[in-house]
PQR file of N, CA, C, O and H, with PARSE charges and radii, in Angstrom:
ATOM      1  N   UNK A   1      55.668 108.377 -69.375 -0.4000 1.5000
ATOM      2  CA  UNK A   1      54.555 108.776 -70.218 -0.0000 2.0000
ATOM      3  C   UNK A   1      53.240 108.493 -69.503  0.5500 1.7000
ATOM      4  O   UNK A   1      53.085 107.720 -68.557 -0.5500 1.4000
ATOM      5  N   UNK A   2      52.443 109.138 -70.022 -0.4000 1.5000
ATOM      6  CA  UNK A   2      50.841 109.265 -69.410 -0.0000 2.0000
ATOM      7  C   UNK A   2      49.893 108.591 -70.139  0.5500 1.7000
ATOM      8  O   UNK A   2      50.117 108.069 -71.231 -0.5500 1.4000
ATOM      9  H   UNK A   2      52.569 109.766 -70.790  0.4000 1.0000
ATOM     10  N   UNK A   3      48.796 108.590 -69.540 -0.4000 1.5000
ATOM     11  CA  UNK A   3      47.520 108.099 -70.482 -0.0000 2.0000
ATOM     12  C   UNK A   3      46.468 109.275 -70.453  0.5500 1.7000
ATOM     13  O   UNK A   3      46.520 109.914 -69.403 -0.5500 1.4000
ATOM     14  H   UNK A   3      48.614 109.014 -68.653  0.4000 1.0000
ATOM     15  N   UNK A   4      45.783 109.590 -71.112 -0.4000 1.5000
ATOM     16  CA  UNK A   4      44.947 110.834 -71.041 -0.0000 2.0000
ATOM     17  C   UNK A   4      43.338 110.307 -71.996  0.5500 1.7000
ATOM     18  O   UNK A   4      43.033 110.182 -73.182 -0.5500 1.4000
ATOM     19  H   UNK A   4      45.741 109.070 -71.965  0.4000 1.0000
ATOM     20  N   UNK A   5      42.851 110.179 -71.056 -0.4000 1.5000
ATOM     21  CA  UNK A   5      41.077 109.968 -71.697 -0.0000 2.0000
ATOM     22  C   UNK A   5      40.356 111.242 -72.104  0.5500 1.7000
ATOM     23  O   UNK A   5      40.282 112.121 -71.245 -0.5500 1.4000
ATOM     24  H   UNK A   5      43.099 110.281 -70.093  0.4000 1.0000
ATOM     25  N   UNK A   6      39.896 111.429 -73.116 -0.4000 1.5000
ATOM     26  CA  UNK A   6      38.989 112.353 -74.059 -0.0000 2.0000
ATOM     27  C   UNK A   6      37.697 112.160 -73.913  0.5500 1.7000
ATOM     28  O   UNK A   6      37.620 111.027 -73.438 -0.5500 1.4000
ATOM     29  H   UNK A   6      39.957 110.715 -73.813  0.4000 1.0000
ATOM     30  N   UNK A   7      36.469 112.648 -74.054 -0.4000 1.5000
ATOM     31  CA  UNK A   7      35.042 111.925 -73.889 -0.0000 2.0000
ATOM     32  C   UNK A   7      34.379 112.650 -72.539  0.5500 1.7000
ATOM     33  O   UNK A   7      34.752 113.269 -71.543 -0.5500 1.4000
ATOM     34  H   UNK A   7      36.531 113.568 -74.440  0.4000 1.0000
ATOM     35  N   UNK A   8      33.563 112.328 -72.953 -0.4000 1.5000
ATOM     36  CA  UNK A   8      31.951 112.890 -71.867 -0.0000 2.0000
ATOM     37  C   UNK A   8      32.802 111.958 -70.071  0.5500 1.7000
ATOM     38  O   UNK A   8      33.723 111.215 -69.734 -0.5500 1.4000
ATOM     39  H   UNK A   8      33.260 111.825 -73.763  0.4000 1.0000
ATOM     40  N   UNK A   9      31.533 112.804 -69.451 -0.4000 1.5000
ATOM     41  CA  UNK A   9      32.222 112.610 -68.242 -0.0000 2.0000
ATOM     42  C   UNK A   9      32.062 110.959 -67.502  0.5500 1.7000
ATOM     43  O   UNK A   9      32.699 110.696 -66.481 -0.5500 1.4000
ATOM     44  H   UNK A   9      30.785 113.408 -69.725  0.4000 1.0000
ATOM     45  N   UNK A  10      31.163 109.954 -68.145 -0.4000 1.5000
ATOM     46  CA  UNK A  10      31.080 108.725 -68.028 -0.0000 2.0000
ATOM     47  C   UNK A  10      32.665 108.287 -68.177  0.5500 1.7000
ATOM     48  O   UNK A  10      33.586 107.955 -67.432 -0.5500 1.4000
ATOM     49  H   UNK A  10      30.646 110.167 -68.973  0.4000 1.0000
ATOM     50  N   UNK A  11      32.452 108.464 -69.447 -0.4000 1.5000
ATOM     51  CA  UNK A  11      33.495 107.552 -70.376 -0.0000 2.0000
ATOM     52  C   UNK A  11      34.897 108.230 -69.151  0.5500 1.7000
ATOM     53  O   UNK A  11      35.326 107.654 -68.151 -0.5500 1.4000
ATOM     54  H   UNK A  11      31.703 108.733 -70.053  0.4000 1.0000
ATOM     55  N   UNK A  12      35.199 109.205 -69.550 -0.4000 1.5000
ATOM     56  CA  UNK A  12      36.741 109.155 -68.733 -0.0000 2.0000
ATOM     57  C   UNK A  12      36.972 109.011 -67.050  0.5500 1.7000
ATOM     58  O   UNK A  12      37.985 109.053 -66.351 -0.5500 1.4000
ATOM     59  H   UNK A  12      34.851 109.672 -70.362  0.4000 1.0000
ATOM     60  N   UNK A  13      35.456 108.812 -66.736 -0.4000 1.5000
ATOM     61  CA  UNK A  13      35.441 108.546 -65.059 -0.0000 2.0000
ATOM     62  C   UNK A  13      35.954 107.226 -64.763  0.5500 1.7000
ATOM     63  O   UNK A  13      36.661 106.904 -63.808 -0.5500 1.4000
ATOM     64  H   UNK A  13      34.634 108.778 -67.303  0.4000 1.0000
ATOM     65  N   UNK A  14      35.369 106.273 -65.994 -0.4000 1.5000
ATOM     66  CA  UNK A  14      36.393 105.085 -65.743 -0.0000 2.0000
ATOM     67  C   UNK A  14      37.411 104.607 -66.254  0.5500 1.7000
ATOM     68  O   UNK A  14      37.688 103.434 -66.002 -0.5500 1.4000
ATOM     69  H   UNK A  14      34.794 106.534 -66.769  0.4000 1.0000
ATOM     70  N   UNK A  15      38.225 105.359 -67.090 -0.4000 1.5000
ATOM     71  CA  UNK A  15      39.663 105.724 -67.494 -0.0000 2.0000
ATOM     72  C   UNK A  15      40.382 106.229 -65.983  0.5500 1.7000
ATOM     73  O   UNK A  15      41.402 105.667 -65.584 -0.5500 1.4000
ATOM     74  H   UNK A  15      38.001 106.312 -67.295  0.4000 1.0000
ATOM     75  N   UNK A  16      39.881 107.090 -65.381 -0.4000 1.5000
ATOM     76  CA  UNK A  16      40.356 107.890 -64.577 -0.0000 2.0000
ATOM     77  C   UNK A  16      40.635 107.044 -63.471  0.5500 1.7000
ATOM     78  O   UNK A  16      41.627 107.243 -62.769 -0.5500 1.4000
ATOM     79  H   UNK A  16      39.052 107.546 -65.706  0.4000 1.0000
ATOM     80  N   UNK A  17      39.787 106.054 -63.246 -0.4000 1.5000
ATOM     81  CA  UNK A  17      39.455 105.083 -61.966 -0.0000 2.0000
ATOM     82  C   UNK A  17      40.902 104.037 -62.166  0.5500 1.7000
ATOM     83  O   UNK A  17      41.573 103.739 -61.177 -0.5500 1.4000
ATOM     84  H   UNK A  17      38.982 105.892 -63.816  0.4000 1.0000
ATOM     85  N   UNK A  18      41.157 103.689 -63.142 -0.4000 1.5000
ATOM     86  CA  UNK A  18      42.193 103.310 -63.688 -0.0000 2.0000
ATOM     87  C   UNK A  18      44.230 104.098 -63.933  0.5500 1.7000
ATOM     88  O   UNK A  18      45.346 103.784 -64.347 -0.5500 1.4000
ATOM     89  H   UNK A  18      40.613 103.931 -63.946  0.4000 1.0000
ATOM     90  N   UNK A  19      43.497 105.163 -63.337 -0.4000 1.5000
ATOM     91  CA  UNK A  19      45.141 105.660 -63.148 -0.0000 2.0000
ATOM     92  C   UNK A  19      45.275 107.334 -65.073  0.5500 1.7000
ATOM     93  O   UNK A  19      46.206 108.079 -65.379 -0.5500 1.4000
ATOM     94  H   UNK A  19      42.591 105.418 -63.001  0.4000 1.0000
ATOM     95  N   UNK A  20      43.980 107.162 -65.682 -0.4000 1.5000
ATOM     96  CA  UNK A  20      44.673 107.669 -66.596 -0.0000 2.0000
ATOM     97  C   UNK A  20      44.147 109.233 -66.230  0.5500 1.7000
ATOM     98  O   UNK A  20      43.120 109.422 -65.578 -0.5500 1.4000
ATOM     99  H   UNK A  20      43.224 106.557 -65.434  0.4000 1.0000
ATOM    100  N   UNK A  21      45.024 110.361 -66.760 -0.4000 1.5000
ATOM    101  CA  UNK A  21      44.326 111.410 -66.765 -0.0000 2.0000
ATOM    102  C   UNK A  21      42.708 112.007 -67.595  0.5500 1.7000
ATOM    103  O   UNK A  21      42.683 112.326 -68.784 -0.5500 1.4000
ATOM    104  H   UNK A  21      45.859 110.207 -67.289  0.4000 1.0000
ATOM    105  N   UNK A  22      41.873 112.038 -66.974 -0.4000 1.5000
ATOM    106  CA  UNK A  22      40.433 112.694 -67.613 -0.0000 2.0000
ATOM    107  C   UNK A  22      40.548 114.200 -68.268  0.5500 1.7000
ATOM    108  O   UNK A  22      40.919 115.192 -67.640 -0.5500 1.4000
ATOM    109  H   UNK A  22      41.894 111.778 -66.009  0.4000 1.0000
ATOM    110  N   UNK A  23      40.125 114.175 -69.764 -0.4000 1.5000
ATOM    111  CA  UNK A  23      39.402 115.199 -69.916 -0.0000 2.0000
ATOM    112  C   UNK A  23      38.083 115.596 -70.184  0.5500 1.7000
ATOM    113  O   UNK A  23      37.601 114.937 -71.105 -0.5500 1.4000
ATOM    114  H   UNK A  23      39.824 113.369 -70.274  0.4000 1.0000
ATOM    115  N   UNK A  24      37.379 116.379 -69.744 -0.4000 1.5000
ATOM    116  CA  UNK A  24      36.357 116.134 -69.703 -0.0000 2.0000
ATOM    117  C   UNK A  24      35.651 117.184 -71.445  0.5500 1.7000
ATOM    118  O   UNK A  24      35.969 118.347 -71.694 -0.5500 1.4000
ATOM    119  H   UNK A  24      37.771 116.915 -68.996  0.4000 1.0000
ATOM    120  N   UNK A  25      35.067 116.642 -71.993 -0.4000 1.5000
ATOM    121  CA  UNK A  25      34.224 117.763 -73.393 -0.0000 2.0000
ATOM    122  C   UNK A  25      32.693 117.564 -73.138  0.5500 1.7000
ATOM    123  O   UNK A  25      31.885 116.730 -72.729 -0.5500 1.4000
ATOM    124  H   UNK A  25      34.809 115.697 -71.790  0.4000 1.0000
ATOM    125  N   UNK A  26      32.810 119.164 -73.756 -0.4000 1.5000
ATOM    126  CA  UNK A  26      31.218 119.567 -73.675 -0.0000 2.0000
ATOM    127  C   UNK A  26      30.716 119.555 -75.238  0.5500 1.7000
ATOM    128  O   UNK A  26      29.537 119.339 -75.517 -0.5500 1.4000
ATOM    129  H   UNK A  26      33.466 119.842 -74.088  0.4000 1.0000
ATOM    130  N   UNK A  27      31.815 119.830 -76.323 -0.4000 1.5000
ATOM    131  CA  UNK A  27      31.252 120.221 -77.619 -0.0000 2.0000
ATOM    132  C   UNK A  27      32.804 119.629 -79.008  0.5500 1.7000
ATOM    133  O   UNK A  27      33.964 119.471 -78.629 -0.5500 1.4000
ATOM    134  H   UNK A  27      32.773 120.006 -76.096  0.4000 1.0000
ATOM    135  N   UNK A  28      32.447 119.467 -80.179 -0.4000 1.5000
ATOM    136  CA  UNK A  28      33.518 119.381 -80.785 -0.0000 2.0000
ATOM    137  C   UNK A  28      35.108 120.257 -80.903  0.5500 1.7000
ATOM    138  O   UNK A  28      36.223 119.736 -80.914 -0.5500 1.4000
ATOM    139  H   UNK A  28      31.504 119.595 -80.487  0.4000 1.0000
ATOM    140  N   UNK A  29      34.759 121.754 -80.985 -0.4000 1.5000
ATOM    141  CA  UNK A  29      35.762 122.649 -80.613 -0.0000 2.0000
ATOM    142  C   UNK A  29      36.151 122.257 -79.261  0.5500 1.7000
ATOM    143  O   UNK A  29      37.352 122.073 -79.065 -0.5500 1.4000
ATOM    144  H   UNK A  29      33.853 122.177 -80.976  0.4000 1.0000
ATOM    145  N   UNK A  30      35.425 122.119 -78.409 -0.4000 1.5000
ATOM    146  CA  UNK A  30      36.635 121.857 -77.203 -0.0000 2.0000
ATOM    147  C   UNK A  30      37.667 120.534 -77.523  0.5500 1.7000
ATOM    148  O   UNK A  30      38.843 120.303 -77.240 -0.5500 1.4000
ATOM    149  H   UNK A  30      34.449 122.269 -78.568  0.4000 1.0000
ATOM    150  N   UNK A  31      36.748 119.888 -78.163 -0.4000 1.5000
ATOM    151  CA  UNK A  31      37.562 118.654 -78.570 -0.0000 2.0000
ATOM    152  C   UNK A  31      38.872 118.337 -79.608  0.5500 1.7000
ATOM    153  O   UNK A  31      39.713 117.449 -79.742 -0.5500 1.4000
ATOM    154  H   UNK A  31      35.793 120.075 -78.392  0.4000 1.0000
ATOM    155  N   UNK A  32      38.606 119.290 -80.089 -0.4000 1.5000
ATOM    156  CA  UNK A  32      39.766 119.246 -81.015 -0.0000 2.0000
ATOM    157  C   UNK A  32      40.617 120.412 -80.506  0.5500 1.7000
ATOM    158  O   UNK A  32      41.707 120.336 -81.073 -0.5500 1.4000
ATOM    159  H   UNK A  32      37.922 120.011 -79.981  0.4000 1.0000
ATOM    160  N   UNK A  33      40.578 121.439 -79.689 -0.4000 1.5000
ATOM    161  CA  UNK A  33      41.846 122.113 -78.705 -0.0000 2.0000
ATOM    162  C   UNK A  33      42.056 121.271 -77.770  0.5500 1.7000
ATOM    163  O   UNK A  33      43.267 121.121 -77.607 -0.5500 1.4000
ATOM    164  H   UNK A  33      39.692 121.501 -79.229  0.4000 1.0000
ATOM    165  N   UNK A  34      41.100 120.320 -76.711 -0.4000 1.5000
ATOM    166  CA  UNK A  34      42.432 119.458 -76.266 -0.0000 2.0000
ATOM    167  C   UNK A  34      42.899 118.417 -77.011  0.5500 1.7000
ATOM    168  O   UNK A  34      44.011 117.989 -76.702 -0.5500 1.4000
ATOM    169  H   UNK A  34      40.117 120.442 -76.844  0.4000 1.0000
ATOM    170  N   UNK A  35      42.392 117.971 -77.802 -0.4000 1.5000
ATOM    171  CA  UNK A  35      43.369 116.860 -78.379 -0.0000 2.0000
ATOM    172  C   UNK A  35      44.522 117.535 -79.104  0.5500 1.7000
ATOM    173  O   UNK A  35      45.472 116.797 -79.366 -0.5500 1.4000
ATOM    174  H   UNK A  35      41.488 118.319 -78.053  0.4000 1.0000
ATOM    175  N   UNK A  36      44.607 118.846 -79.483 -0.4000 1.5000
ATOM    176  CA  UNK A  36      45.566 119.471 -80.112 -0.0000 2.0000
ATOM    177  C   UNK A  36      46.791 119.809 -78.892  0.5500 1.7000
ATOM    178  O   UNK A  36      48.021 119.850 -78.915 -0.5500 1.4000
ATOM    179  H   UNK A  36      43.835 119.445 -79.270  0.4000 1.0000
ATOM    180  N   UNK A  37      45.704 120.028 -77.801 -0.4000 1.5000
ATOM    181  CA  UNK A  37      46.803 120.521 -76.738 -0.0000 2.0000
ATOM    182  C   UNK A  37      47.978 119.358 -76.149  0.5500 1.7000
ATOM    183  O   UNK A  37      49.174 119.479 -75.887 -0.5500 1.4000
ATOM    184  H   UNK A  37      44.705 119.995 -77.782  0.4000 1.0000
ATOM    185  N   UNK A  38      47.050 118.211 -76.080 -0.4000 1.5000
ATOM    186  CA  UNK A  38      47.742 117.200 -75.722 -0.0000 2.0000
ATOM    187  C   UNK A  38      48.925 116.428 -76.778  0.5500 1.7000
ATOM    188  O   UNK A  38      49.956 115.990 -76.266 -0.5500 1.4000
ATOM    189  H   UNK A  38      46.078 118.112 -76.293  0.4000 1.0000
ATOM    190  N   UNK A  39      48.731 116.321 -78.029 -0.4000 1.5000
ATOM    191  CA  UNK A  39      49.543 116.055 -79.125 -0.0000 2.0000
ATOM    192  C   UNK A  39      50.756 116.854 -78.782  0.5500 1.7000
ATOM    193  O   UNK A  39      51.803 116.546 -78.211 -0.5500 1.4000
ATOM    194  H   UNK A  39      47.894 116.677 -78.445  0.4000 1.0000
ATOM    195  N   UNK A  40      50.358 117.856 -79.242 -0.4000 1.5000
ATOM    196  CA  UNK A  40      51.706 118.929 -79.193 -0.0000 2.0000
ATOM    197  C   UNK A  40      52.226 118.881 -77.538  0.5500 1.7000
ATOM    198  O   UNK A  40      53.299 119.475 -77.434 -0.5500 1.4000
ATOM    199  H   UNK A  40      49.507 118.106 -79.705  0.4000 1.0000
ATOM    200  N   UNK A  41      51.840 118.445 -76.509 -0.4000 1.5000
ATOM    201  CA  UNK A  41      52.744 118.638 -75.044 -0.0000 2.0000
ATOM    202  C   UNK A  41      53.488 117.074 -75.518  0.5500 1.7000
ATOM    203  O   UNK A  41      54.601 116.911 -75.019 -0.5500 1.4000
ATOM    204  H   UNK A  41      50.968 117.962 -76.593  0.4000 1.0000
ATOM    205  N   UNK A  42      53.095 116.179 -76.223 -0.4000 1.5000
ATOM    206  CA  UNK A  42      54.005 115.067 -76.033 -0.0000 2.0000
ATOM    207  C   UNK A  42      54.571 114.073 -74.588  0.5500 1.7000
ATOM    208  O   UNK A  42      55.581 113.408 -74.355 -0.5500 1.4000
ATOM    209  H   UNK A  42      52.191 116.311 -76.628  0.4000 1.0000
ATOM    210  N   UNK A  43      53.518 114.351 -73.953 -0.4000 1.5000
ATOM    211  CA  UNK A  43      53.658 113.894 -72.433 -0.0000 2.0000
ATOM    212  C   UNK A  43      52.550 112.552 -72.341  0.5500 1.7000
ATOM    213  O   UNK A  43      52.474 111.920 -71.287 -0.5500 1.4000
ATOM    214  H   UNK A  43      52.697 114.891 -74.142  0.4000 1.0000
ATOM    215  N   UNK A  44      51.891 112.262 -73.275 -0.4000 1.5000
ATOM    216  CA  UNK A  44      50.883 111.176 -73.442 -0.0000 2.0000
ATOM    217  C   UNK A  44      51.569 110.150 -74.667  0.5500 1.7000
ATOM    218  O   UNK A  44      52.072 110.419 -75.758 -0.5500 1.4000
ATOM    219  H   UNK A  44      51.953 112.775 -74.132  0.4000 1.0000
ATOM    220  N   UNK A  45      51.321 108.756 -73.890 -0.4000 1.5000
ATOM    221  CA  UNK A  45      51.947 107.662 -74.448 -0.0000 2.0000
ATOM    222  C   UNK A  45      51.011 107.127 -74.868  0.5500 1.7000
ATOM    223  O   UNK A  45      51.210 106.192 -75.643 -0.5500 1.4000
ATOM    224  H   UNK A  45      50.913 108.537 -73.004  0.4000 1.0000
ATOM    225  N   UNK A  46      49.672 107.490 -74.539 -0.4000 1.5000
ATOM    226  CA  UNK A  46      48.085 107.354 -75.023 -0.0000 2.0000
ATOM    227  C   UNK A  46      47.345 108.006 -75.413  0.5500 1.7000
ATOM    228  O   UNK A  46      48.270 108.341 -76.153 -0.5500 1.4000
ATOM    229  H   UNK A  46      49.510 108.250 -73.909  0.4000 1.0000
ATOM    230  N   UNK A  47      46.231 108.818 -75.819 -0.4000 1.5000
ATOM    231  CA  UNK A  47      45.576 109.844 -76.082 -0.0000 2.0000
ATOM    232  C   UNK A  47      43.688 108.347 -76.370  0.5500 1.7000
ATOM    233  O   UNK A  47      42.585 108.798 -76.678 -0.5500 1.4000
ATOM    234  H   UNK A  47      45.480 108.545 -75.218  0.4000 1.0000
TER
END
């Protein structure tokens, strides 16, 4: 299983520095398709 960081590009640069996957958001809709995307792949032991 994975770890996957959500958040502006600060915040998951140092998630990322740490081994987890970054995503990066610009607006709420993006935010709630990846967090939808990631739920449903079931490959994150974190979100």
């Amino acid at each position: 299983m994975r770890i996957a960081a959500v958040g502006d590009s600060i915040f998951t640069s140092g998630f990322a520095l740490i081994g987890a996957e970054s995503f990066e958001i610009k607006n709420e809709e993006e935010l709630n398709q990846i967090l939808k995307k990631l739920i449903e792949s079931s490959n994150y032991a974190v979100i």
